[in-house]
Backbone of each chain as ProteinMPNN parsed JSONL, in Angstrom:
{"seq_chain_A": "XXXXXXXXXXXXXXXXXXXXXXXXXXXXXXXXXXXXXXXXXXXXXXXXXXXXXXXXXXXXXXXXXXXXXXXXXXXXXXXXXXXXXXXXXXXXXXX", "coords_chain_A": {"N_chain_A": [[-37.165, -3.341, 12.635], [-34.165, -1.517, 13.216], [-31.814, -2.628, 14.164], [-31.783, -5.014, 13.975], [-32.075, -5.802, 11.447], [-29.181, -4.892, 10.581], [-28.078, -6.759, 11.874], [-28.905, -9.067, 10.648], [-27.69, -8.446, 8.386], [-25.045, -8.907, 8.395], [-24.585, -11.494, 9.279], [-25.308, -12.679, 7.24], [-22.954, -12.317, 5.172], [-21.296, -14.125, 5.714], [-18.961, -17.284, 6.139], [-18.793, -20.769, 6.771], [-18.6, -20.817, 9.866], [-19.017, -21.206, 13.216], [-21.169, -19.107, 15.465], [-21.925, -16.198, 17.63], [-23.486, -13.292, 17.915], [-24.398, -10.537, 19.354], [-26.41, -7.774, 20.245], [-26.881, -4.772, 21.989], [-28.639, -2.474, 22.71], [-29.488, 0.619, 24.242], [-31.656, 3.077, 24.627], [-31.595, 6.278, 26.178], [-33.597, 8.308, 27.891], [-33.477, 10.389, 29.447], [-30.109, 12.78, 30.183], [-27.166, 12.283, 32.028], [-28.126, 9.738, 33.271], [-26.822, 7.053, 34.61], [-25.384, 4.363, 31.866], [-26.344, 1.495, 30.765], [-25.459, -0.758, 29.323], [-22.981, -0.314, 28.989], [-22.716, -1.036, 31.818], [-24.001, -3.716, 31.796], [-22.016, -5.051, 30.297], [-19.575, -6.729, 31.034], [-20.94, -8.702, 32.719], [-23.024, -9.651, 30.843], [-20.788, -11.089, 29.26], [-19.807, -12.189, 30.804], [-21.581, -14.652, 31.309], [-22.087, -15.7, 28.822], [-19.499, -16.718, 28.244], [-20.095, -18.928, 30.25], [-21.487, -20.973, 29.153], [-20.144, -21.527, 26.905], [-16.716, -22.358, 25.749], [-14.951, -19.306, 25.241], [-12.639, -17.434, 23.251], [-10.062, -14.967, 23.711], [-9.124, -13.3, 21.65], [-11.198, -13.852, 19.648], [-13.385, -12.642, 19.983], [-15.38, -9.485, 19.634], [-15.647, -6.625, 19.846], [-17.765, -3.722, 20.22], [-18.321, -0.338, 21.159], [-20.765, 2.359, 20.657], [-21.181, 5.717, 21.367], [-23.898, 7.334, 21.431], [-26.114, 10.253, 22.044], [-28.619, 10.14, 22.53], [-28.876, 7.43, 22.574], [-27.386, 4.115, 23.217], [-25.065, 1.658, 21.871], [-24.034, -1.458, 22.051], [-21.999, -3.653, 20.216], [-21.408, -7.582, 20.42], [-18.553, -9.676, 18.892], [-19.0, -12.999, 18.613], [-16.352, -15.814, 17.829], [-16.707, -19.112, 17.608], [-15.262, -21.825, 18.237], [-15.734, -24.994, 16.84], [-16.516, -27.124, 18.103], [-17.161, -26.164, 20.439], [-19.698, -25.393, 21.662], [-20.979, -28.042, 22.229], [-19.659, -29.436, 23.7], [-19.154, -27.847, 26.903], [-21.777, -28.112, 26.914], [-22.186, -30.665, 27.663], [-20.225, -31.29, 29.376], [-21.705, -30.07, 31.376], [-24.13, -31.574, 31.512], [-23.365, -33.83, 32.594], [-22.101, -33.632, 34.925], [-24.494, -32.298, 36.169], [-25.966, -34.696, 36.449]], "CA_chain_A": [[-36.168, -3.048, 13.67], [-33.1, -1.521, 12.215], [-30.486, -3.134, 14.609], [-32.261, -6.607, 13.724], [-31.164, -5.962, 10.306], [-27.641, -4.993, 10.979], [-27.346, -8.333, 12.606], [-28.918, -10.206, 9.626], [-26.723, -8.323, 7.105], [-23.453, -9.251, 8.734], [-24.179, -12.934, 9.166], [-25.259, -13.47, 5.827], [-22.26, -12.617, 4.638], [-20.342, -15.171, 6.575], [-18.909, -18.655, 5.932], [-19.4, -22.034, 7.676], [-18.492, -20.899, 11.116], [-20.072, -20.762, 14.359], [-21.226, -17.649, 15.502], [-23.032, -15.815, 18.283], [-23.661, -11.882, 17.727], [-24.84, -10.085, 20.346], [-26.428, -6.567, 20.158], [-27.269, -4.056, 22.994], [-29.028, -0.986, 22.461], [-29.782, 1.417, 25.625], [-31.636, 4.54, 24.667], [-31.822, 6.71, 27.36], [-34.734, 9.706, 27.554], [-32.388, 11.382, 30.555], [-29.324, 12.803, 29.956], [-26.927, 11.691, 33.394], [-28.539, 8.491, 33.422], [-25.894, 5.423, 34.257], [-24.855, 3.894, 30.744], [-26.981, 0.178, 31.074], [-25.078, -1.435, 27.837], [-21.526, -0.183, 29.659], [-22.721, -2.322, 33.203], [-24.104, -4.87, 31.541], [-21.345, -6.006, 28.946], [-19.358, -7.584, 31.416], [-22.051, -9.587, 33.308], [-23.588, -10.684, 29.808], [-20.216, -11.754, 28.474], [-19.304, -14.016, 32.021], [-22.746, -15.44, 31.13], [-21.735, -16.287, 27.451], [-18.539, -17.794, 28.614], [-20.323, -20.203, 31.155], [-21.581, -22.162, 27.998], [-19.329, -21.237, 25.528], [-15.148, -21.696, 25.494], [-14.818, -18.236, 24.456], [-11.349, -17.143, 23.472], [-10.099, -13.77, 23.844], [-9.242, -13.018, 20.394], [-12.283, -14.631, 19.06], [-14.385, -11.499, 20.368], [-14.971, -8.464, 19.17], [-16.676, -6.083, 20.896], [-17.82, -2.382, 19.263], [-19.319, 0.318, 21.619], [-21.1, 3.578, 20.182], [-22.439, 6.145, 22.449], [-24.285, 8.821, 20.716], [-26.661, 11.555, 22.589], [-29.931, 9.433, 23.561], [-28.547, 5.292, 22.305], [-25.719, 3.714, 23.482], [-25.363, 0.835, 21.345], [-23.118, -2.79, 22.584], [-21.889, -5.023, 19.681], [-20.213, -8.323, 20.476], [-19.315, -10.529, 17.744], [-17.796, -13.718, 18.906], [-16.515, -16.745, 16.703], [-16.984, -19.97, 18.438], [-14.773, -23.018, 18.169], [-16.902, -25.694, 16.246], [-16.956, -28.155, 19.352], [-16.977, -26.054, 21.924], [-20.859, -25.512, 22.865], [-21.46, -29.115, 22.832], [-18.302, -29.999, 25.297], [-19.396, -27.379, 27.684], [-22.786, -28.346, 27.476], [-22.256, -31.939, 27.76], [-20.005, -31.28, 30.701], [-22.74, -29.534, 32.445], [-24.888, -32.598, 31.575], [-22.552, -34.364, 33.267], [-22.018, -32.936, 36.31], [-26.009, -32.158, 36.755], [-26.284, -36.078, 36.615]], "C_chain_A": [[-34.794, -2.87, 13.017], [-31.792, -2.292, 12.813], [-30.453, -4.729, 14.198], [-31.443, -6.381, 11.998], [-29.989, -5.464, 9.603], [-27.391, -6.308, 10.659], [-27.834, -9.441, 11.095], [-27.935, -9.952, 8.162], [-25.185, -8.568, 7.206], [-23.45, -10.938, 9.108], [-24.661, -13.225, 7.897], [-24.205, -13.519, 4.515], [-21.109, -13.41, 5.124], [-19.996, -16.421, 5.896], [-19.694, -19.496, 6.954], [-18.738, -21.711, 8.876], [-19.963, -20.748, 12.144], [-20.021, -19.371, 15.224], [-21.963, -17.078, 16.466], [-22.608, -14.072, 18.449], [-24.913, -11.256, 18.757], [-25.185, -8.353, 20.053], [-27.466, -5.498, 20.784], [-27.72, -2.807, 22.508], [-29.524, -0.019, 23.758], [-30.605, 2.863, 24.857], [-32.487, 5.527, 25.585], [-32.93, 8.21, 26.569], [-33.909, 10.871, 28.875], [-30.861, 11.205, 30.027], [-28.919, 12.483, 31.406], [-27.326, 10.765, 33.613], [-26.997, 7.513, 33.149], [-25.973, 4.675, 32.709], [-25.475, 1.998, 30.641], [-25.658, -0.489, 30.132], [-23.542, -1.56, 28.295], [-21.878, -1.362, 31.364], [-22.885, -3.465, 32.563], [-23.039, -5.475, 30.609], [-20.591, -6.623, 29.746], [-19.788, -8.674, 31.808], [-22.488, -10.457, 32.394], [-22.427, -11.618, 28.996], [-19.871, -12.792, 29.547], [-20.571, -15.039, 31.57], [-22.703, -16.328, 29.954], [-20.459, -17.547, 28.281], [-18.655, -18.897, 29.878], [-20.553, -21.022, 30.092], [-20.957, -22.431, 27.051], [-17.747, -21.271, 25.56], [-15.644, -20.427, 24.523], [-13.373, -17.782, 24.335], [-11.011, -15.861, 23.578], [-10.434, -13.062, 22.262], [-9.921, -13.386, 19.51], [-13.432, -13.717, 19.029], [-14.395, -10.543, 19.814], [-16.048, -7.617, 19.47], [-16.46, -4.416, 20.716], [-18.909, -1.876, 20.386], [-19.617, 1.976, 20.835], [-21.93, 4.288, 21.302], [-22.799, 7.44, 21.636], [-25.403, 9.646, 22.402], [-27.468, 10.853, 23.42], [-29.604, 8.06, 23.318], [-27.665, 5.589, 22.391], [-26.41, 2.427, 22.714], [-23.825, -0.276, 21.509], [-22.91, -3.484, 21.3], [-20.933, -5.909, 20.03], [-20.37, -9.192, 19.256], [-18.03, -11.963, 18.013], [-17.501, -15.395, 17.942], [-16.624, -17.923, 17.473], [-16.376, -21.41, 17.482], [-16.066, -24.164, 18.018], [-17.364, -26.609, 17.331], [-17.334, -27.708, 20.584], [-18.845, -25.9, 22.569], [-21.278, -26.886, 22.837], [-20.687, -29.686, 23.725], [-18.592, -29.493, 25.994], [-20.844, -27.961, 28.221], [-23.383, -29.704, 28.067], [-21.459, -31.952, 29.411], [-20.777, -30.942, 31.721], [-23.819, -30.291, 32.694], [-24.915, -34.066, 32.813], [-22.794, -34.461, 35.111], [-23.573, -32.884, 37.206], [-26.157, -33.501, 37.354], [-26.293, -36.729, 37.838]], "O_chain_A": [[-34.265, -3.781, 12.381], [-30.839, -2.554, 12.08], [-29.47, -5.466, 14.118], [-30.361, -6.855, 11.65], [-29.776, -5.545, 8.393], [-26.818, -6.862, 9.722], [-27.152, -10.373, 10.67], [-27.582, -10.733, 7.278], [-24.342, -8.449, 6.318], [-22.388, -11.552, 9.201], [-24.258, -14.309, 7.475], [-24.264, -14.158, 3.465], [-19.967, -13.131, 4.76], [-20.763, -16.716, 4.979], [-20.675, -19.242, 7.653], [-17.977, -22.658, 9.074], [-21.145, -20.427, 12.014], [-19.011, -18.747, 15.547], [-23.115, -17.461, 16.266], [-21.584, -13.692, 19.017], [-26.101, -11.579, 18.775], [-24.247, -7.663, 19.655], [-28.592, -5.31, 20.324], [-26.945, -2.137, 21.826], [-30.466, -0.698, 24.167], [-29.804, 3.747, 24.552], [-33.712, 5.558, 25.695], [-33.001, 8.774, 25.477], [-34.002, 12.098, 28.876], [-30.356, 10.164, 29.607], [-29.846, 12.352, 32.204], [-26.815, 10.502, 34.702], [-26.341, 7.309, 32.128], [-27.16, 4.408, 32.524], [-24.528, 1.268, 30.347], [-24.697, -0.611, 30.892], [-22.89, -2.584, 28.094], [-21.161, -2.294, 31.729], [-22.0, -4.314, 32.671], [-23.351, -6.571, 30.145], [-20.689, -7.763, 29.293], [-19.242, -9.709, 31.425], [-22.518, -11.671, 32.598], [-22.739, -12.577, 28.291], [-19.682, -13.985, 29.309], [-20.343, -16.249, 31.537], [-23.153, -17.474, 29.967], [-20.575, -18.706, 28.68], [-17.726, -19.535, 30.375], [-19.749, -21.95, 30.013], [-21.104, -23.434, 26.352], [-17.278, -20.146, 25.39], [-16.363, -20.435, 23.523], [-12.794, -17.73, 25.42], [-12.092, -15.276, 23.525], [-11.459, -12.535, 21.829], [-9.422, -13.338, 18.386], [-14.357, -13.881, 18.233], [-13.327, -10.356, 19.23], [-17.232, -7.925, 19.338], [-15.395, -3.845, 20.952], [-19.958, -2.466, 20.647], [-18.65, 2.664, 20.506], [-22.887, 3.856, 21.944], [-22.035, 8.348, 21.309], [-25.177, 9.393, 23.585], [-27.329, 10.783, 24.641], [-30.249, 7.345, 24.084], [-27.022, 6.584, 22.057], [-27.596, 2.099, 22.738], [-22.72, 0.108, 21.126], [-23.918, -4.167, 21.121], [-19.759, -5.543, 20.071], [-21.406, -9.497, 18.664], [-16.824, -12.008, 17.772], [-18.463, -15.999, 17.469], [-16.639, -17.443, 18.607], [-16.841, -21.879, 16.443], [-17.049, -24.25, 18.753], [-18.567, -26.841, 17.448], [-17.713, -28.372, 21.549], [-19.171, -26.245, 23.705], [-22.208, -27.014, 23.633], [-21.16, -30.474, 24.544], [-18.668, -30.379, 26.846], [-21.131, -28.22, 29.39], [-24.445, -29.916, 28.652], [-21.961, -32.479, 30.404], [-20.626, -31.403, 32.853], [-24.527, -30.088, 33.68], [-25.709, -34.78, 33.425], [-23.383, -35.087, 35.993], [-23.802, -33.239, 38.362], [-26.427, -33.615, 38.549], [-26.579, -37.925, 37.9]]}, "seq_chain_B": "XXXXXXXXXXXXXXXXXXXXXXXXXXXXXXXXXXXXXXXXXXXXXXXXXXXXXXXXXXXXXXXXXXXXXXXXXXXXXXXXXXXXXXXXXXXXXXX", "coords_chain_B": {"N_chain_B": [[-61.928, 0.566, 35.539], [-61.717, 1.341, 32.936], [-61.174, 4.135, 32.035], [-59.103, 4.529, 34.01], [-57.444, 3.067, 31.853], [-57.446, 4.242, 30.295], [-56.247, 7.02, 30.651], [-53.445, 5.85, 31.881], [-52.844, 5.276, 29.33], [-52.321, 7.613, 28.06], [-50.799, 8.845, 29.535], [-48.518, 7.344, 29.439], [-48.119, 8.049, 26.953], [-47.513, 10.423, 26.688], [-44.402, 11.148, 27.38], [-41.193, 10.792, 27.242], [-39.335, 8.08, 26.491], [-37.803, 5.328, 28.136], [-35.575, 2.66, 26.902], [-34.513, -0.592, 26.421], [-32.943, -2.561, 24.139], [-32.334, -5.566, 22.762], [-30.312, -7.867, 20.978], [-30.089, -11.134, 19.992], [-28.364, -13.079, 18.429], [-27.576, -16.416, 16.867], [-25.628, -18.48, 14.853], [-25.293, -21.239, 13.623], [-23.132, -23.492, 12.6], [-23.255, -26.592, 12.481], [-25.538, -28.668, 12.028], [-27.861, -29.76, 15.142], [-26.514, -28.874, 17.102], [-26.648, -27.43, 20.42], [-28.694, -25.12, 21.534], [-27.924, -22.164, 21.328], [-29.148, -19.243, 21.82], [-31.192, -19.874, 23.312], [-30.394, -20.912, 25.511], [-29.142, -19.135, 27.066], [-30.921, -17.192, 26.966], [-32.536, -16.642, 29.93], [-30.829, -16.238, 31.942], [-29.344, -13.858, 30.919], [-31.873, -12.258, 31.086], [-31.665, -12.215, 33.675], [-29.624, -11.019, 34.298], [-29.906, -8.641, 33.793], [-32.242, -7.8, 34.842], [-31.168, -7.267, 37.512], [-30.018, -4.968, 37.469], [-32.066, -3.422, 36.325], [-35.108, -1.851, 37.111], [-37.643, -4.363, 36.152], [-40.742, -4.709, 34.509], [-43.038, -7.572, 33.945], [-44.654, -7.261, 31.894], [-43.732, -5.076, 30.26], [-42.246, -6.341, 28.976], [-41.014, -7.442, 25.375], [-40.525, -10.332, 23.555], [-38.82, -11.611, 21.349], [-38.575, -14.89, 19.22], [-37.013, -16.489, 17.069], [-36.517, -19.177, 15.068], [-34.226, -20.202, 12.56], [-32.725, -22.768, 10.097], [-30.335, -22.5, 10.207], [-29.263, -20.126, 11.651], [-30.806, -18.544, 14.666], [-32.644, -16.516, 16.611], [-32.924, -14.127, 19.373], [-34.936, -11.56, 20.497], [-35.098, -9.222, 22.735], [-37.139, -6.759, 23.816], [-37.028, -3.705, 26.04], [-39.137, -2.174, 28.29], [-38.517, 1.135, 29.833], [-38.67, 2.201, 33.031], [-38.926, 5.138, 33.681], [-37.276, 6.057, 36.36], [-36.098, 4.336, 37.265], [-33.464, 2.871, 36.631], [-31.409, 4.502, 37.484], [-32.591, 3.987, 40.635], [-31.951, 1.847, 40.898], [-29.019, 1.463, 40.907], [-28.514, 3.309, 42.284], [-29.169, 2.157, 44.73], [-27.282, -0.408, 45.242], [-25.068, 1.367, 44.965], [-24.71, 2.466, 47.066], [-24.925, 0.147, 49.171], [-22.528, -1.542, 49.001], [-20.805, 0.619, 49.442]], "CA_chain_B": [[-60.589, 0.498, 34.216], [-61.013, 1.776, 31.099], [-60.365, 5.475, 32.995], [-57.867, 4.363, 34.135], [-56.436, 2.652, 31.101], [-56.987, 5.13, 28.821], [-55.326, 7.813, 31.389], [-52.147, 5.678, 31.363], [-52.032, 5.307, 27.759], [-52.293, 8.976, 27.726], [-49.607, 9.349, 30.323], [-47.298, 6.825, 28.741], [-47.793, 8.614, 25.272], [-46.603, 12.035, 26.78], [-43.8, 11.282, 28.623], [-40.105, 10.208, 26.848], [-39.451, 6.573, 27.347], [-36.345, 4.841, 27.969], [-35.322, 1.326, 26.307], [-33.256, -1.179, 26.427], [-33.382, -3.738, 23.429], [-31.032, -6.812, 22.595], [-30.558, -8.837, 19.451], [-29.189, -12.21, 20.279], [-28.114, -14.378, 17.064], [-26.809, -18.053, 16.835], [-24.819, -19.231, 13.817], [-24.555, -22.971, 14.126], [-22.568, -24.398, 11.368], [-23.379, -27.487, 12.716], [-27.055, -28.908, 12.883], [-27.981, -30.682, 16.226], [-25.982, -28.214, 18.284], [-27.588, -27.404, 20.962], [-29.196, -23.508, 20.635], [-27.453, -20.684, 22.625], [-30.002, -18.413, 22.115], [-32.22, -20.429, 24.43], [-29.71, -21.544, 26.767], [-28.78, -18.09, 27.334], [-31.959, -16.019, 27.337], [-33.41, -16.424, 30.909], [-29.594, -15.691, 32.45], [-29.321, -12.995, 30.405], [-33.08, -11.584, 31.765], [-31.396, -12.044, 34.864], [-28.613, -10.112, 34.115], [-30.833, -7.364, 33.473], [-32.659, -7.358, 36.225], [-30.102, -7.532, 38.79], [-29.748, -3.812, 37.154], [-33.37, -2.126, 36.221], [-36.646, -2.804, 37.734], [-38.16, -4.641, 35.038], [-41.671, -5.627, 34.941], [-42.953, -8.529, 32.536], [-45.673, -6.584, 30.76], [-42.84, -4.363, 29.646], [-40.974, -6.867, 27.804], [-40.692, -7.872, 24.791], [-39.911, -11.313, 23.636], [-39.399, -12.681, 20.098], [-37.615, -16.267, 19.048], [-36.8, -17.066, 15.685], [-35.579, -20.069, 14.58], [-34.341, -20.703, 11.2], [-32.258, -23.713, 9.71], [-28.881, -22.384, 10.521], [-29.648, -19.198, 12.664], [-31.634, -18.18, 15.659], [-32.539, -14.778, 16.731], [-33.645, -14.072, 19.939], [-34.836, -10.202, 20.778], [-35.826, -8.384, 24.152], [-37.275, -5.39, 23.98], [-37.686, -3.47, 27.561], [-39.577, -0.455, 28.175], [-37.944, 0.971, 31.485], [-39.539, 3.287, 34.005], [-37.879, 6.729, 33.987], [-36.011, 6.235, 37.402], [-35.528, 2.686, 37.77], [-31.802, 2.329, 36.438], [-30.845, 5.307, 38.435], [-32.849, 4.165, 41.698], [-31.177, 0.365, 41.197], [-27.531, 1.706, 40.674], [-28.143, 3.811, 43.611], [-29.162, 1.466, 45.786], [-25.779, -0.922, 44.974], [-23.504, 1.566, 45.364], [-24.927, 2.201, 48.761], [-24.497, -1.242, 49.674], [-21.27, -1.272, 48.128], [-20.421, 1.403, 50.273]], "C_chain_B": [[-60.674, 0.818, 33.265], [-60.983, 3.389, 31.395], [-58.979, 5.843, 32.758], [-56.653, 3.777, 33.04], [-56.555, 3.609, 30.0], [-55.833, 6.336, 29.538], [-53.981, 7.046, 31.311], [-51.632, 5.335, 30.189], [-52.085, 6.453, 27.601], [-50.658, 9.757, 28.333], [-48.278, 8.808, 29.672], [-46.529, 7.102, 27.154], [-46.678, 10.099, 25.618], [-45.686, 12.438, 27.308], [-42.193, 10.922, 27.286], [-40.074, 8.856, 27.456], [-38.063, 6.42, 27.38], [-36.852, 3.5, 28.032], [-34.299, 0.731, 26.398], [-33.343, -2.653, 25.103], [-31.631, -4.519, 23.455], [-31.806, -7.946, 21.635], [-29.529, -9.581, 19.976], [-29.047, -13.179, 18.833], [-27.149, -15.494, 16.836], [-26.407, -18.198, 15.466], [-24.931, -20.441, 14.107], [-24.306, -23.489, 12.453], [-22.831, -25.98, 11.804], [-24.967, -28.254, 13.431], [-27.209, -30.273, 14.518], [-27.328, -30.132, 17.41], [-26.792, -27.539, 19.319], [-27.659, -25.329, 21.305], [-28.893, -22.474, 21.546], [-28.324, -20.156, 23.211], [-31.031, -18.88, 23.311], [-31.729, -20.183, 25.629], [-29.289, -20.135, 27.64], [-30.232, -16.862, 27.573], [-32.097, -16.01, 28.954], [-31.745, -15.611, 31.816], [-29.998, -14.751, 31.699], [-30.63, -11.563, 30.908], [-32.754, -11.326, 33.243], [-30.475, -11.028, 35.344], [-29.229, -8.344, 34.609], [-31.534, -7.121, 34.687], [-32.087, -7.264, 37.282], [-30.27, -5.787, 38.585], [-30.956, -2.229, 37.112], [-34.386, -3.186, 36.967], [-37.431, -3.359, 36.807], [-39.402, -5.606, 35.533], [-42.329, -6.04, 33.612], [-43.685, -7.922, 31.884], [-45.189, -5.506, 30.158], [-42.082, -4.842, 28.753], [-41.338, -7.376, 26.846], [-40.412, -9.006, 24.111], [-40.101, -12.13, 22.493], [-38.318, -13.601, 19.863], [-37.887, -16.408, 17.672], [-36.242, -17.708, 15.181], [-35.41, -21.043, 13.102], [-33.667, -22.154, 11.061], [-30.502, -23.703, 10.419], [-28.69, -21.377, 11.517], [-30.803, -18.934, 13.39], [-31.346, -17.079, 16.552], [-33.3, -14.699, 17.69], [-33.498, -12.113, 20.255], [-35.806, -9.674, 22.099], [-35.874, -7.038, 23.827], [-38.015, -5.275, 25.513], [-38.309, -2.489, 27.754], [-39.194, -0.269, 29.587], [-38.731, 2.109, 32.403], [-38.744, 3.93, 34.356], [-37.093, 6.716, 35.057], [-35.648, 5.101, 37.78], [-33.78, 2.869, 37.478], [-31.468, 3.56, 37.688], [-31.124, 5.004, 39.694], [-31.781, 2.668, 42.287], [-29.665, 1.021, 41.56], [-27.276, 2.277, 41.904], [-27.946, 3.491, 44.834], [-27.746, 0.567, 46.087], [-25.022, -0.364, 45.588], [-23.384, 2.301, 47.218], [-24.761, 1.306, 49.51], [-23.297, -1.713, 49.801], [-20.324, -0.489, 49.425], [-19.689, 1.456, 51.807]], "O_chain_B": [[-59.737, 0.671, 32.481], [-60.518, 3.867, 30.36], [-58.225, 6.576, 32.118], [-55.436, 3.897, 33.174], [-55.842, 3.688, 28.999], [-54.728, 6.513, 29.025], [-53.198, 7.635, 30.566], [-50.452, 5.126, 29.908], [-51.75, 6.574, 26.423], [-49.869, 10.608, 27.921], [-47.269, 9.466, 29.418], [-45.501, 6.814, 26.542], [-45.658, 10.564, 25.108], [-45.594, 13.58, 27.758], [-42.689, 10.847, 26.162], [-40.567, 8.504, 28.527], [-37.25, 7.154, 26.818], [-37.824, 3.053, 28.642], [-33.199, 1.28, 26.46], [-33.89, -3.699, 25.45], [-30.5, -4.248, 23.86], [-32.893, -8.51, 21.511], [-28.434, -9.159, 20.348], [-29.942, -13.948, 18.484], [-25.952, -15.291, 16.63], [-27.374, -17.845, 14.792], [-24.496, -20.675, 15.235], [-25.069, -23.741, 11.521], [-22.271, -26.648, 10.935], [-25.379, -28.373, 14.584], [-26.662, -31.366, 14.66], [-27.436, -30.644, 18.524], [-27.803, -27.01, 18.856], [-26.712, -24.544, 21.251], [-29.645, -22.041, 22.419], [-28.595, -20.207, 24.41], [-31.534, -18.084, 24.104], [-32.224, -19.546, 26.56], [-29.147, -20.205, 28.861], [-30.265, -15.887, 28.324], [-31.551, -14.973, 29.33], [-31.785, -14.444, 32.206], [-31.225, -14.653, 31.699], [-30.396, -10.361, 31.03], [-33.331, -10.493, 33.942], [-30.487, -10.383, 36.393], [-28.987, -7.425, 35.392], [-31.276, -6.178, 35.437], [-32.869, -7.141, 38.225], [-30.676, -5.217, 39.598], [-30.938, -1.047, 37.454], [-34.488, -4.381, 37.244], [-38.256, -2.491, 36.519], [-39.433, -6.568, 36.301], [-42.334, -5.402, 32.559], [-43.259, -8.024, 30.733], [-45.978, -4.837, 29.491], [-41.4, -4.234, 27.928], [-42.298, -8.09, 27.138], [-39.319, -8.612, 23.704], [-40.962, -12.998, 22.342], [-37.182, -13.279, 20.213], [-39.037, -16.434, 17.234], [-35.254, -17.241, 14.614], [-36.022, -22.025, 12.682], [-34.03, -22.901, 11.969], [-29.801, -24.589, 10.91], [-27.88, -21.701, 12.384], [-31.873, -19.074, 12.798], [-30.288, -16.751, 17.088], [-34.455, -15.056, 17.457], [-32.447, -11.473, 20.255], [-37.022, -9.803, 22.242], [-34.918, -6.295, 23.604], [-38.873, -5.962, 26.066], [-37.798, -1.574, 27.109], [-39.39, -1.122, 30.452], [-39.507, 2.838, 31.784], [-37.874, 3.637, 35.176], [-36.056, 7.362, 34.91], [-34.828, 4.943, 38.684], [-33.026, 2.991, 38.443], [-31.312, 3.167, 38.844], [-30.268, 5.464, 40.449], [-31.191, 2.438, 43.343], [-29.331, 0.945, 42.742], [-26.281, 2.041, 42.59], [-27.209, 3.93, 45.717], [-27.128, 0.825, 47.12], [-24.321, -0.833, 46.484], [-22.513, 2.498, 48.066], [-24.413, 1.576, 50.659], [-23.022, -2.351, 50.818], [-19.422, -0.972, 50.11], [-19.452, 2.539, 52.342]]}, "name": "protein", "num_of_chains": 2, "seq": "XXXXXXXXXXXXXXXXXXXXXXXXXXXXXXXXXXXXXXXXXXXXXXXXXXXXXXXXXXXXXXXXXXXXXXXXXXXXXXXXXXXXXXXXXXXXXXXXXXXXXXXXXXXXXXXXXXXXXXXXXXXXXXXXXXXXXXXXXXXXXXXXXXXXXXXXXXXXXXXXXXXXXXXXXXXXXXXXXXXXXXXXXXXXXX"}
């Protein structure tokens, strides 16, 4: 899968952060077809930021649209504490 | 059934498909954190379906979990008018 090893050649050159890389591919067989990868990137990023403090400038978010793939990357850095405070709050709260 | 299943592997060979894949990948600099990729898949399926008609023997679904990263990937196979019949319906509603 070539987008799979995108994603493994850009975190292996990383440090010790935390990291969640996200990567959408759409490829459409109709031309005029709605853009999936363009609806969904909002929806999937409110979804990230329910578990995740996400900061703005922490994101980074690359769209390509060629002919038949549209292709979504987000690449967001993640404050070292923050998915266990969110998720502990939600532990919380469930309780 | 086997007619019939060879006829729709015949049909599904000769037709263009449309896809939707997604590469999800966790960083955790920190072992014991608790694993995005998880916490986030089924939202994320939901996401998606809110959008195409997606049915489960279409999808996809691999988990990979290493020491420091975890890779989750959906592949969808979509049915030629679904996104267009969903979107349509919405913005009728919408309307």
């Amino acid at each position: 899968m070539s987008i799979l090893g995108f994603l493994n050649k850009r975190a292996s050159g990383s440090v010790a952060r935390e990291r969640l890389q996200l990567i959408l591919a759409h490829e459409r067989a109709e031309s005029g077809r709605p853009d999936l990868v363009i609806t969904l990137r909002e929806e999937i990023l409110a979804v990230i930021a329910k578990h995740v403090a996400v900061e703005r400038d922490k994101v980074k978010i690359t769209l390509e649209r060629g002919e038949g793939v549209s292709t979504l990357g987000v690449d967001i850095e993640l404050p070292l504490s923050s998915a266990n405070t969110l998720t502990a709050q939600k532990q919380k709260r469930a309780a």
